[in-house]
GUFI-612483 format. One record per residue (C-alpha): residue number from 1; residue in three letters; chain; x, y, z. Coordinates in nm, 2 decimals, padded with zeros to 4 digits, m for minus. Example, Ala and Ser with C-alpha at 12.3 -4.5 7.8 and 13.67 -1.06 7.14 Angstrom:
<recs>
+-----+-----+---+--------+--------+--------+
:   k :   r : c :   east :  north :     up :
+-----+-----+---+--------+--------+--------+
:   1 : Ala : A :  01.23 : m00.45 :  00.78 :
:   2 : Ser : A :  01.37 : m00.11 :  00.71 :
+-----+-----+---+--------+--------+--------+
</recs>
This chain:
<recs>
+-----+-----+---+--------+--------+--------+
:   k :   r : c :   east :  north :     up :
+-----+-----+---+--------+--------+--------+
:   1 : Unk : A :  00.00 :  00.00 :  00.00 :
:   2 : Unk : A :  00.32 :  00.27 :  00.06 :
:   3 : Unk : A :  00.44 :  00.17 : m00.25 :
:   4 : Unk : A :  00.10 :  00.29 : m00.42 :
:   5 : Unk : A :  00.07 :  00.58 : m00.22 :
:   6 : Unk : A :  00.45 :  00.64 : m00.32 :
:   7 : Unk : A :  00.38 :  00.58 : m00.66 :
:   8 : Unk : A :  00.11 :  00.79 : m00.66 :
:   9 : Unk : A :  00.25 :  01.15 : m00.51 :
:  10 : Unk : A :  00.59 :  01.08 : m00.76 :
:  11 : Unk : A :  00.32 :  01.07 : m01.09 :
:  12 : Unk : A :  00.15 :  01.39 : m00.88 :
:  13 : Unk : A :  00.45 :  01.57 : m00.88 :
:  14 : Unk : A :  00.59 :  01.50 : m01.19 :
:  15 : Unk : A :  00.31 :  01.60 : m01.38 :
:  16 : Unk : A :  00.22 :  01.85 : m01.16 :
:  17 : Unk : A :  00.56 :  02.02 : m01.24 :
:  18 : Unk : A :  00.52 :  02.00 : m01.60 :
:  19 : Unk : A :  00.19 :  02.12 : m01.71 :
:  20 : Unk : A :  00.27 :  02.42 : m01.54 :
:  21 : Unk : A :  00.57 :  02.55 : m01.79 :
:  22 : Unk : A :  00.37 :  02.59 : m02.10 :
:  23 : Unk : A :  00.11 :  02.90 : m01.94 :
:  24 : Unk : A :  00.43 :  03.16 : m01.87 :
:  25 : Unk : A :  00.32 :  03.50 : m01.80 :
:  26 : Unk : A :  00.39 :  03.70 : m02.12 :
:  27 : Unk : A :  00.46 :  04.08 : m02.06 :
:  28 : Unk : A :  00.27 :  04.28 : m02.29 :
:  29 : Unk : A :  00.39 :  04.63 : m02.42 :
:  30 : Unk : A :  00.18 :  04.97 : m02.43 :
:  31 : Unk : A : m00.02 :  04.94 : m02.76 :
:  32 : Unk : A :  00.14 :  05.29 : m02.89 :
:  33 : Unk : A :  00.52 :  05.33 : m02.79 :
:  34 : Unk : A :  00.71 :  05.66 : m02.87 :
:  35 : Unk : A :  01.02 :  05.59 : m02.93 :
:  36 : Unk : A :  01.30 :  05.73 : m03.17 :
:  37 : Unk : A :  01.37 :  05.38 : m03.32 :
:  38 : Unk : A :  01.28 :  05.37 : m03.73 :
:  39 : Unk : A :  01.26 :  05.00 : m03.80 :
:  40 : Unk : A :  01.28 :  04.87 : m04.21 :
:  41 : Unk : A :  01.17 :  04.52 : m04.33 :
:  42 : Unk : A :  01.55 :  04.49 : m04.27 :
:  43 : Unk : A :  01.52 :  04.40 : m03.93 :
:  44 : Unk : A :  01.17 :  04.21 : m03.90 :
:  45 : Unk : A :  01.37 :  03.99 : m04.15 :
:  46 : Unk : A :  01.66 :  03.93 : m03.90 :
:  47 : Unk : A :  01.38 :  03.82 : m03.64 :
:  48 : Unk : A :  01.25 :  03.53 : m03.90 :
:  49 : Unk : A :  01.00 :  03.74 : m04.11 :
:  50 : Unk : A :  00.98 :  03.60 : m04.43 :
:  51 : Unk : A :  00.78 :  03.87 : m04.66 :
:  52 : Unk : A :  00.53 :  03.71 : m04.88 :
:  53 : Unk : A :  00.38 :  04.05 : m05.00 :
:  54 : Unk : A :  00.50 :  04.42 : m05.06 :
:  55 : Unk : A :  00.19 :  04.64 : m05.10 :
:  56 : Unk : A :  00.15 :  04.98 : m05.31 :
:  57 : Unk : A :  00.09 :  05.20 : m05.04 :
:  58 : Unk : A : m00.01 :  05.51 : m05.24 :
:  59 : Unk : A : m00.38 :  05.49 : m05.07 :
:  60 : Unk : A : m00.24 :  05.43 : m04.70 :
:  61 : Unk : A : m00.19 :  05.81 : m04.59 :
:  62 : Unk : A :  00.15 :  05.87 : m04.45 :
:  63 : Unk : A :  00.28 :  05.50 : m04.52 :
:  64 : Unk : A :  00.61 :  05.48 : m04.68 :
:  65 : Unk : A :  00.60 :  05.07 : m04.71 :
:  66 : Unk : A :  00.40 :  04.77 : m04.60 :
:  67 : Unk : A :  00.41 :  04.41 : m04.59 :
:  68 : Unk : A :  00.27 :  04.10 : m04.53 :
:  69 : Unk : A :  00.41 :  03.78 : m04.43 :
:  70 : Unk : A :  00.47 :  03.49 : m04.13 :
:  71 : Unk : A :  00.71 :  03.40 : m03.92 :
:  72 : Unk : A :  00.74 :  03.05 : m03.82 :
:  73 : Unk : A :  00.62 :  03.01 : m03.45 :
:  74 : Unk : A :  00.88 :  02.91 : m03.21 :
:  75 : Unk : A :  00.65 :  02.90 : m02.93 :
:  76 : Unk : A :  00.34 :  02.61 : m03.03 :
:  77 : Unk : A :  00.47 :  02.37 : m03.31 :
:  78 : Unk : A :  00.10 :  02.28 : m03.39 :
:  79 : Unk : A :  00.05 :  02.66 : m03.54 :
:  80 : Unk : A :  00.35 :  02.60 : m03.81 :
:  81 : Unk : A :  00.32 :  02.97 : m03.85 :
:  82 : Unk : A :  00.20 :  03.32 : m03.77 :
:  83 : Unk : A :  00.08 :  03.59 : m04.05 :
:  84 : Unk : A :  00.18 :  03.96 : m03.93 :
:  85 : Unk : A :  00.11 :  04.28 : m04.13 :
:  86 : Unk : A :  00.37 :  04.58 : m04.12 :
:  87 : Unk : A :  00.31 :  04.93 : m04.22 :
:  88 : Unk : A :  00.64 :  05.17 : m04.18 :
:  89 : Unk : A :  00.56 :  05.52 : m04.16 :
:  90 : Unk : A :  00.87 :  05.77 : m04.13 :
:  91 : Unk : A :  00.88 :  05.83 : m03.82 :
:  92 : Unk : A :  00.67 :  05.78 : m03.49 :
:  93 : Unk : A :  00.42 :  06.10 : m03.48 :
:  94 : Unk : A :  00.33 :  05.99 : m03.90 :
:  95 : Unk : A :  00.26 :  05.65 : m03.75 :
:  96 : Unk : A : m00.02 :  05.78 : m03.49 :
:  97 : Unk : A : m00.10 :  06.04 : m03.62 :
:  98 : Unk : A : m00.11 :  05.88 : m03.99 :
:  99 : Unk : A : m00.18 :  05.55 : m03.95 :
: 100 : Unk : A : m00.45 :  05.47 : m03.63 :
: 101 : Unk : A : m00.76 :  05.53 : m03.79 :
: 102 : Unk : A : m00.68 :  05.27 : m04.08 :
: 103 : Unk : A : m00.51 :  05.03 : m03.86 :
: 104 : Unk : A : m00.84 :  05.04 : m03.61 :
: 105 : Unk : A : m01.08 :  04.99 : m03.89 :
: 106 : Unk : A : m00.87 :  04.64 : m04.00 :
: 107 : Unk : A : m00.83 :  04.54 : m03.65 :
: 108 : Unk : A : m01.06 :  04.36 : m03.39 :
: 109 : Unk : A : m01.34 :  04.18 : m03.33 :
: 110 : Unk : A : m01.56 :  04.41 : m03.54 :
: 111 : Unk : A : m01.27 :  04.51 : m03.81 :
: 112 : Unk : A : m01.38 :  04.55 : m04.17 :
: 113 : Unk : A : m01.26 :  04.36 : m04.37 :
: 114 : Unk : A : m01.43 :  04.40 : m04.66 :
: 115 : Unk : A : m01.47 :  04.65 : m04.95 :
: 116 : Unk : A : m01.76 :  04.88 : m04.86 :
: 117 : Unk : A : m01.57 :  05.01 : m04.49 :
: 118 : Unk : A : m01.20 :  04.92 : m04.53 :
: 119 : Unk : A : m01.04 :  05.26 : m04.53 :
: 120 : Unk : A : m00.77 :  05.08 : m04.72 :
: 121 : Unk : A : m00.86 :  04.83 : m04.99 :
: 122 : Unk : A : m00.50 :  04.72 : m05.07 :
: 123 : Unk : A : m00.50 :  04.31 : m05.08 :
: 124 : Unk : A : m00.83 :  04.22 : m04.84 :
: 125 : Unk : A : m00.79 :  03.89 : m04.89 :
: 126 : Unk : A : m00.47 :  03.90 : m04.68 :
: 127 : Unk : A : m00.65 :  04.04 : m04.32 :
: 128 : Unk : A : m00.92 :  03.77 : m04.33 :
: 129 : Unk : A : m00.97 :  03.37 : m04.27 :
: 130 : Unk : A : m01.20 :  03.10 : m04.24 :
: 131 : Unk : A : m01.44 :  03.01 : m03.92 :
: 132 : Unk : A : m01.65 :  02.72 : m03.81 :
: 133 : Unk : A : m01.98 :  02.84 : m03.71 :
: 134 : Unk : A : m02.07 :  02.92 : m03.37 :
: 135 : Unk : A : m01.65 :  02.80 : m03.32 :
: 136 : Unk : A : m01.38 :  03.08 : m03.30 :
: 137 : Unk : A : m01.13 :  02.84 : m03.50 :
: 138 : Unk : A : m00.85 :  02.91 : m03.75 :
: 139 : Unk : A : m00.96 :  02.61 : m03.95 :
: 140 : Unk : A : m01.17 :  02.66 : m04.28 :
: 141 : Unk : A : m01.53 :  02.54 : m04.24 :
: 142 : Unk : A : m01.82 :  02.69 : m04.31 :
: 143 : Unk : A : m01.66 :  02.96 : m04.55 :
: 144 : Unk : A : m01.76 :  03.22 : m04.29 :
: 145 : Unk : A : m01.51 :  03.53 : m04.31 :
: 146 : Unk : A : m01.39 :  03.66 : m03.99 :
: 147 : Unk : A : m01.10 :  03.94 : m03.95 :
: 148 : Unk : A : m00.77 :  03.80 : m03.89 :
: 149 : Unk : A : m00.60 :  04.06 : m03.70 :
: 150 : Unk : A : m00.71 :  04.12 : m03.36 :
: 151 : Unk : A : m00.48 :  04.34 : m03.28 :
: 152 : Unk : A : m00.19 :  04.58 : m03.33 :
: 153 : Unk : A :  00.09 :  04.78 : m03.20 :
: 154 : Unk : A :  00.26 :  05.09 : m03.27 :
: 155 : Unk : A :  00.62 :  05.15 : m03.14 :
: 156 : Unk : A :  00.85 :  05.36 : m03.34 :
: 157 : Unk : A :  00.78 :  05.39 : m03.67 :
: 158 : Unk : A :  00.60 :  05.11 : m03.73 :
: 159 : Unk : A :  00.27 :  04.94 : m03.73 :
: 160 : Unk : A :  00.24 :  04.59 : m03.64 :
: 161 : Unk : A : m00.10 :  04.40 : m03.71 :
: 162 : Unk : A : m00.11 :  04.03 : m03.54 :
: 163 : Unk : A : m00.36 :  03.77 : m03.56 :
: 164 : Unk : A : m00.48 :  03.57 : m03.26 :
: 165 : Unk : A : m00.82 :  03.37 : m03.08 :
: 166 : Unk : A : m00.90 :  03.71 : m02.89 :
: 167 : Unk : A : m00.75 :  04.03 : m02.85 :
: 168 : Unk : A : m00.57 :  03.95 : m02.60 :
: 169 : Unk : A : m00.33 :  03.68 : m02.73 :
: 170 : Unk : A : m00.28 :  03.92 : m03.03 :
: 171 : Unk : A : m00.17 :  04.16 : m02.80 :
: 172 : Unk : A :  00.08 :  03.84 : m02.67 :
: 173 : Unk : A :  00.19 :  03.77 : m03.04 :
: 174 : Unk : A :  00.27 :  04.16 : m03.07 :
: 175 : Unk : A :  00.42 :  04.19 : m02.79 :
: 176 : Unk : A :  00.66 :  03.87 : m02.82 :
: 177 : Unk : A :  00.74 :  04.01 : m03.17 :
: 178 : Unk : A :  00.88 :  04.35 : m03.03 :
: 179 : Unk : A :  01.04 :  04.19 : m02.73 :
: 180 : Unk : A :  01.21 :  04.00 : m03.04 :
: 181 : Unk : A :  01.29 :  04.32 : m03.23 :
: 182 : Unk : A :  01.36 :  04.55 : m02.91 :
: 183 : Unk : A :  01.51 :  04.25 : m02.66 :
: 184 : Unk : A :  01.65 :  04.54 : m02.45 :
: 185 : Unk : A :  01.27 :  04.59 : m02.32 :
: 186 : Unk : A :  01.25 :  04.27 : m02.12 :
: 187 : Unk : A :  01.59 :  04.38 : m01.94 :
: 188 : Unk : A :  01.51 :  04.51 : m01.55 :
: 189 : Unk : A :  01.52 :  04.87 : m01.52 :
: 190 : Unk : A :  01.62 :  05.04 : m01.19 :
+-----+-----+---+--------+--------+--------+
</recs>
């Protein structure tokens, strides 16, 4: 009978101990950072980007590039890889100032995404996917279209749109992207 009850708190603990590691606290960043900082595709690409798109931005006021691609997800091997979209502006005041409106309107739960209310029209295709019904699901199903951004962040120069279940854990996929660009954010400061 010890041996059981031995047996017993061991299997406890081990998996006790590991299903624990996987739900890490992730440290999100303000959704609109000043900083002095102009980014290029340059260094999204030294991160892992890999650019499947460069739009014409002549309609995206202020814009001086954007693009849209994945990087491949380091974090959960069962989502092979995550779409961003990046809009540079030249500096951080064009970005806000410039580029909120149309980044709000193709962002969110209730983000158009479609041709009658985008305030940018430029490759639609790209900020939407496929849900079940009545499921919030990345898989296609029932051909309903959903917005694929939930979120986005502005730091610097840049605009970063990321995809997620809520928008929440697109604020996460942001977040871990910048950490990634910027790592001297998640350093102490005293």
């Amino acid at each position: 009978m010890k041996k059981i009850i031995l047996t017993f708190i061991l299997m406890a603990a081990v998996f006790g101990c590991s299903s624990g590691s996987g739900n890490e606290e992730i440290t999100l960043v303000d959704q609109v950072t000043d900083s002095e900082q102009i980014f290029t595709i340059e260094d999204f690409k030294q991160i892992g980007f890999k650019q499947s798109k460069k739009y014409k931005v002549e309609d995206l006021p202020g814009a001086t590039a954007a693009f849209y691609g994945f990087i491949k997800n380091k974090l959960d091997p069962k989502d092979d890889k995550i779409d961003f979209e990046i809009r540079f502006y030249a500096n951080h005041a064009d970005a806000v100032q410039m580029g909120t409106e149309p980044v709000a309107n193709a962002t969110g739960l209730d983000a158009c995404v479609d041709k009658y209310c985008a305030l940018w029209k430029e490759d639609l295709k790209q900020r939407v996917m496929l849900a079940e019904l009545g499921v919030a699901s990345f898989h296609a199903g029932s051909g309903k279209v959903i917005p694929k951004y939930y979120n986005y962040v502005i730091y610097g120069n840049m605009i970063l749109m990321c995809p997620g279940w809520t928008e929440e854990d697109a604020m996460e996929r942001c977040s871990k992207t910048v950490f990634e660009l910027v790592p001297s954010l998640l350093l102490p400061t005293e």
